[in-house]
N, C-alpha and C positions, 0 to 999 in steps of 0.2 A: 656558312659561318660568318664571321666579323667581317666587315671589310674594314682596310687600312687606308685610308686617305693620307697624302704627305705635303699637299697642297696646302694654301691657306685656307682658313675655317670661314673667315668675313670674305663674300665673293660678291656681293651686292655694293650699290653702291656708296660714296664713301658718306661718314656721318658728317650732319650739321651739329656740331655742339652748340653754338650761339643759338639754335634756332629749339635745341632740344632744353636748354637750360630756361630759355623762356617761357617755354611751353610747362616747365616744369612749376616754373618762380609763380606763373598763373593759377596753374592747380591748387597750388601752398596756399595763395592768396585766397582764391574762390574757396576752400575750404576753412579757410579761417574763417573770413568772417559770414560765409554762412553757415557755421558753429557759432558763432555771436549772433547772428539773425536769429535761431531757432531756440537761443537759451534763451533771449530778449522775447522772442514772442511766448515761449511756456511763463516764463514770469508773469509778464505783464496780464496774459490769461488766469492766472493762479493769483495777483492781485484783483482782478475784475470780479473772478468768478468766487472765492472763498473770502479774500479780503473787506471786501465790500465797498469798494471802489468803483465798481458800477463800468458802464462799457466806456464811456467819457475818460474815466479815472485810468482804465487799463491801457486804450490807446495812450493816455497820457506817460504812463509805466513804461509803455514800447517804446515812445518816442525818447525818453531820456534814457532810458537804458542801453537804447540805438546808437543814440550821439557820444554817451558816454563809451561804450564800446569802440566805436569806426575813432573815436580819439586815441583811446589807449593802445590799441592793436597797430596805429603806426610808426 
């Protein structure tokens, strides 16, 4: 059947918050803004390739939309 433990449940060692809240604040980070990177590069693709902006045009698309982004997201 069941068994009953009456011990403590956390028996490992004890946690680092400072070190798990960093690790956490990174992921946030790393996620954001490559969710900005990849909305910046389909754009600037979808200017090149439909707009007629040409490949020139469309790095030019990523680049400002790049800068614009890594500005706003701070």
């Amino acid at each position: 059947m069941a068994e009953h433990h009456t011990g403590p449940v956390e028996t490992g060692a004890p946690m680092d918050y400072k070190e798990h809240e960093k690790t956490y604040n990174m992921f946030i980070a790393g996620t954001k803004y490559g969710t900005m990177l990849l909305i910046a590069l389909m754009l600037a693709m979808a200017a090149g390739f439909f707009g007629g902006a040409g490949f020139l045009g469309g790095i030019l698309v990523f680049l400002i939309i790049l800068v614009a982004g890594i500005f706003l997201l701070r």
